[in-house]
C-alpha positions, 0 to 999 in steps of 0.5 A: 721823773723827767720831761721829754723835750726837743733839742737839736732836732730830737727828743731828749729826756730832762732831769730836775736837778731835784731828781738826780740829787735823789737818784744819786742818794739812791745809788744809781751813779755809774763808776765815773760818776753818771747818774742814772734812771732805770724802769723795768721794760719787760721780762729781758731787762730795763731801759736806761738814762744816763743823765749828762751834766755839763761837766761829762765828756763824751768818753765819760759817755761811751764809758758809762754806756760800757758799764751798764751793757756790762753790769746790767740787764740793758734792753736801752741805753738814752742820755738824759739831760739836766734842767737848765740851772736858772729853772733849778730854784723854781721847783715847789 
């Protein structure tokens, strides 16, 4: 699903542009158009990660963030990041 990686001092999630496409046909895009993954984390609900594009805004975050506190069972919220583009095309 994704690679951990560092940036800027902390472990961030990354999402192959592959990945997002697939989770966007499946649906799992917020309201203001963040896409997301989920994984079940036990009997109170799944975690989540919010994948951030270069085109969000922090509030486009924190709306996000809201949605899915509001709409769904959340035990975690993380934000993911996308891959960088010139890695995009290098997938088989």
């Amino acid at each position: 699903m994704s690679i951990v990686i560092e940036q800027q001092g902390r472990l961030v999630h990354q999402f192959s542009h592959q990945e997002a496409d697939r989770l966007r046909r499946l649906g799992c895009v917020t309201t203001n158009g963040l896409v997301f993954y989920d994984e079940l984390s036990g009997s109170d609900g799944a975690w989540f990660c919010l994948i951030s594009e270069p085109c969000h805004t922090a509030e486009d975050i924190a709306q996000a963030k809201r949605e899915i506190r509001r709409n769904r069972d959340a035990t975690g919220i993380d934000i993911g990041v996308l891959e960088p583009e010139e890695l995009a095309g290098e997938a088989t």
